[in-house]
N, C-alpha and C positions, 0 to 999 in steps of 0.2 A: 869658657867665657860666659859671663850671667849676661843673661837676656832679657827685654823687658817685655811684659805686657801689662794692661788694664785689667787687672784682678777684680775690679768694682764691676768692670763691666761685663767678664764671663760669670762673675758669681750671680748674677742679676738674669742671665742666658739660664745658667744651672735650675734656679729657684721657677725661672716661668714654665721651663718645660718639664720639668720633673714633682714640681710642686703646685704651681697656680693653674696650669691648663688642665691636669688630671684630677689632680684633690681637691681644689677652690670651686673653679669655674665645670668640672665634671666633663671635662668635653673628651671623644672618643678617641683610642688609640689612631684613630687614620688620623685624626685633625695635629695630635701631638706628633707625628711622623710628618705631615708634610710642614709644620711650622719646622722642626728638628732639619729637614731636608731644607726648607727655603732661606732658615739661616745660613744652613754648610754652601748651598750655593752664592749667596750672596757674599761670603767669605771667597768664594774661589772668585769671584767677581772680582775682587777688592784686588786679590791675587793677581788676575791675568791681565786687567787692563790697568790696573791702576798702580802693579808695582808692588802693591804693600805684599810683608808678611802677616802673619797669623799676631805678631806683636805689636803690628802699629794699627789694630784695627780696634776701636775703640767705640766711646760714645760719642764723639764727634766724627764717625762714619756712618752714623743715622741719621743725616737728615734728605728733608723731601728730592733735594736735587739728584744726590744719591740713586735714590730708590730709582726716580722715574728714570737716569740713566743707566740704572740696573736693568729696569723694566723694557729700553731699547736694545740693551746688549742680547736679551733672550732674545727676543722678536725677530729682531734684522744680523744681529752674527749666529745666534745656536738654532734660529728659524724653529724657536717655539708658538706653539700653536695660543692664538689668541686667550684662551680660556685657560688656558699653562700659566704664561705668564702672569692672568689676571687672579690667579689664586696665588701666584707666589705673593705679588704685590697684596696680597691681602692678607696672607701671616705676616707678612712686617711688620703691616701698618697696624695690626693689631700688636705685637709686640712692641711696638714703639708709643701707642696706649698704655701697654703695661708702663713702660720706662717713664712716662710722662707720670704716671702716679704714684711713683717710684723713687724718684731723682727732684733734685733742687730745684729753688723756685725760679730760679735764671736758666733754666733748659726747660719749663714744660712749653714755650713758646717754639721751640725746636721738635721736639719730637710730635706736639699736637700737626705742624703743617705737615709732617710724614702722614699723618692721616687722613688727608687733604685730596692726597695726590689722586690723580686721575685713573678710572680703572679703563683699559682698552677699547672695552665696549661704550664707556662712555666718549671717549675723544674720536668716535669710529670716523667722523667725518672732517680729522685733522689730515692736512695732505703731508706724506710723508717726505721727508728731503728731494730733493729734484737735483740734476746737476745745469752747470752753466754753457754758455756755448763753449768755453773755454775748457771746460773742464771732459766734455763730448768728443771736441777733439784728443784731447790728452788719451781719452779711452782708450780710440779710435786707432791710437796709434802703437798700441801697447801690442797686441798682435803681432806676431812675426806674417807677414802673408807668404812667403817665400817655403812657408810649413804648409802642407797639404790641412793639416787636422787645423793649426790656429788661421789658416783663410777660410774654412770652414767656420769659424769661432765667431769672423769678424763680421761672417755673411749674416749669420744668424742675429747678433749685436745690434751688423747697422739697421736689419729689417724691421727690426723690435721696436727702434727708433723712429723710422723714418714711417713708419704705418702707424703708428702709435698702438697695435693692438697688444690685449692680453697675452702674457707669456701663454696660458693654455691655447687661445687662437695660433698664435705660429707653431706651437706643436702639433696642432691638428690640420695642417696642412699639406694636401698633396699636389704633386706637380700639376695635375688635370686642376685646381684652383687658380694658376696664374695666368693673366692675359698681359703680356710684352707688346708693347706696339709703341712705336716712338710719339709721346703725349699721351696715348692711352694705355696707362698701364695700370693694374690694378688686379688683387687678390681678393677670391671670395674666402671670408671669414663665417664660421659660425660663433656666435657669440651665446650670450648668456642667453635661456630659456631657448635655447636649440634656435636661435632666429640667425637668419643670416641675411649678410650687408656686405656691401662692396668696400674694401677698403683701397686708397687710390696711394702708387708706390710714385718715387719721384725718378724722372729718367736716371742722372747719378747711381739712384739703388739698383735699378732695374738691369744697368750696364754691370751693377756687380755681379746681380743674381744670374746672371745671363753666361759669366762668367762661370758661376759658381756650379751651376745647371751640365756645362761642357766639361766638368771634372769627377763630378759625383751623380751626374743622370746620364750617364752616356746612353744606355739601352732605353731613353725619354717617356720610361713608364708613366704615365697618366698618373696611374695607382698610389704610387710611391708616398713617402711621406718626403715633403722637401725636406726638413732635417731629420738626420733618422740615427739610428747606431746600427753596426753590423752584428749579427748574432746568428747562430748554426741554420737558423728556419728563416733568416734573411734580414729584408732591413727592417726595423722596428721605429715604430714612432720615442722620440726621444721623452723620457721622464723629466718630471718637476724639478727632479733634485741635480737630473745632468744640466739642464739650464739655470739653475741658482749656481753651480759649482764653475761652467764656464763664467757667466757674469763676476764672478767673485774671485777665478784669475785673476781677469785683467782687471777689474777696481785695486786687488791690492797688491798688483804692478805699478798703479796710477797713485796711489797712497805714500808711494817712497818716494816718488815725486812732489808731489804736493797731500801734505801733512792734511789740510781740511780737506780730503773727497771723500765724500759720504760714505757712508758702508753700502753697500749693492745689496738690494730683495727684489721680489719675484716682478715687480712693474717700475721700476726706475724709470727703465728708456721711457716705458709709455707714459708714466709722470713728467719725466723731463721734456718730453715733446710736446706733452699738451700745454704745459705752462708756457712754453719761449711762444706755444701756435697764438698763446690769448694772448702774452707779451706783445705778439705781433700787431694785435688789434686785431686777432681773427672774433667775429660777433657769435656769440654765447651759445646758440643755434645750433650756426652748422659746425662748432666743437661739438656741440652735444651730438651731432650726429655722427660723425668720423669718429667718435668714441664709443658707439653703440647704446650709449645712455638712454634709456626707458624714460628717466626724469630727468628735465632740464637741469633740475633742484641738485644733482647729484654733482652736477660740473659749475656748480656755482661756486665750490671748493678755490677753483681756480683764480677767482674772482678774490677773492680775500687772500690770497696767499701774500700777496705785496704785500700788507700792511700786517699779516701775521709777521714774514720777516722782519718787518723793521720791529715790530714788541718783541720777537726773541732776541734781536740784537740789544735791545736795551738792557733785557730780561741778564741776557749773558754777560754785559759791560759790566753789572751790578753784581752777578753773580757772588759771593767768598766776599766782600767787601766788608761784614760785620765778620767776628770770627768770636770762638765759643770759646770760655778760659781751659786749657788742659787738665784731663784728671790726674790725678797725682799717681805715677808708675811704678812698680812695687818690682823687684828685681827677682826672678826665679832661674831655676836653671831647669827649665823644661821647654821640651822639641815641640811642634805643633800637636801631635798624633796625642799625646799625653795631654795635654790643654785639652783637647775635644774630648775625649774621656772623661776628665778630672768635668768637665763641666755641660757634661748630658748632652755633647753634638756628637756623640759616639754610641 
């Protein structure tokens, strides 16, 4: 069965990385590798969330919306490191320069906004998705508690939430940190620059931890790490990557139920609780202080988030509304693995 792909737009792939970045422009084998790399993954990109094959990925899979939601899928699903990400988005964006000086005078207006887009470091002070009250519960609920390890799961979740601290703050927590007393209840946190603040829990949570405490601290060590994992030399404080892996169960339990919940990273809860606290009318202040913030200026984030939502909602209503005419498809009878060869992503 002949198969179709965009032969204009691998043979244009072939000529930049094997001709214009080495021979033209001189630039060094690591630079021609990680462009060579950032196209193959932006291909598997195209791949995993969007469905396509290696045949329906074309020149109308360059443009800026693309990228930048390329640029989220590394960050908050493969939990690439900022400076990762921001060098993939910057071979695109320079091969989508090439394309632009390359291609018809009705696409360089397409691929010039690919070069537009925003590098990580520059949008540092965009707040990332948050969820709703509705969607908190939905979490909430996703958990089995009747499971020793997922009431474990849920304790950790709701603490994240309900304190609003840094996931590394609840990892660095030992039982000798909590003070339970009906109204006064509250965990010492150390925060950024090794300083430490009281962070204040709500009776609701406290009745779970309290709970949680009589299953997994029976011997009431001080010492202990409130969450911890078992290991041969004892309990161990829990890693980065075991708290991204629970959060990211139960988000994409919550995801087959409702299609919009965010993707889960390392401070959801704490984003989600600090927006619904300023939603509240909590004053700008004593947020900034239940969040450890050094600068007020840091939690003003919050402050503009309402009216960022309503511009991405427009932004999105708009989205795909003008649409680019199709390159003309040439019919071959070649498997992907062969395409990436035949044109230098191999």
């Amino acid at each position: 069965m002949n198969k179709n792909y965009d032969i204009n737009f691998f043979e244009l792939i072939k000529t930049y990385l094997c001709e214009y970045l080495p021979l033209i422009r001189r630039r060094s084998s690591s630079t021609v590798k990680t462009s060579r790399e950032s196209i193959n993954i932006f291909i598997a990109y195209q791949e995993e969330v969007k469905h396509k094959t290696i045949y329906d990925i074309s020149f109308n899979s360059i443009t800026a919306a693309e990228i930048t939601a390329f640029g989220e899928w590394l960050l908050n699903e493969k939990y690439r490191k900022t400076s990762t990400v921001n060098l993939r988005i910057s071979r695109l964006k320079t091969f989508a320069r090439y394309i632009a000086e390359n291609c018809s005078a009705d696409r360089i207006s397409q691929f010039m906004k690919v070069a537009e887009v925003n590098k990580y470091s520059d949008i540092k002070g965009k707040l990332p998705n948050s969820l709703s009250i509705e969607q908190i519960k939905l979490l909430f609920s996703m958990p089995n508690k009747a499971n020793k390890i997922e009431f474990r799961d849920y304790c950790l979740i709701t603490l994240m939430y309900d304190s609003a601290c840094r996931d590394e703050e609840i990892r660095n927590l030992k039982l000798g940190d909590l003070t339970l007393a009906k109204d006064r209840n509250f965990i010492r946190v150390l925060g950024k620059g090794s300083k430490s603040r009281l962070a204040t829990v709500t009776n609701e949570e406290a009745g779970v931890l309290e709970q949680y405490i009589g299953i997994f601290h029976i011997d009431k060590n001080p010492n202990n790490y409130l969450f911890y994992v078992s290991t041969r030399p004892g309990k161990q404080k829990m890693s980065n990557d075991n708290t991204l892996r629970i959060q990211k169960k139960y988000s994409d339990r919550a995801k087959l139920i409702d299609s919009n919940f965010p993707h889960s990273y390392n401070h959801l809860m704490r984003h989600s609780r600090s927006q619904q606290l300023y939603d509240a009318n909590m004053p700008l202040p004593t947020l900034s202080d239940i969040l450890g913030h050094s600068n007020i200026n840091t939690t003003r984030i919050y402050a503009s988030a309402s009216m960022n939502k309503k511009r991405d909602a427009i932004n999105k209503a708009m989205c795909g509304k003008k649409k680019v005419l199709d390159v003309e498809k040439i019919k071959f009878n070649l498997d992907k693995d062969t395409i990436k060869k035949l044109y230098g992503l191999k």
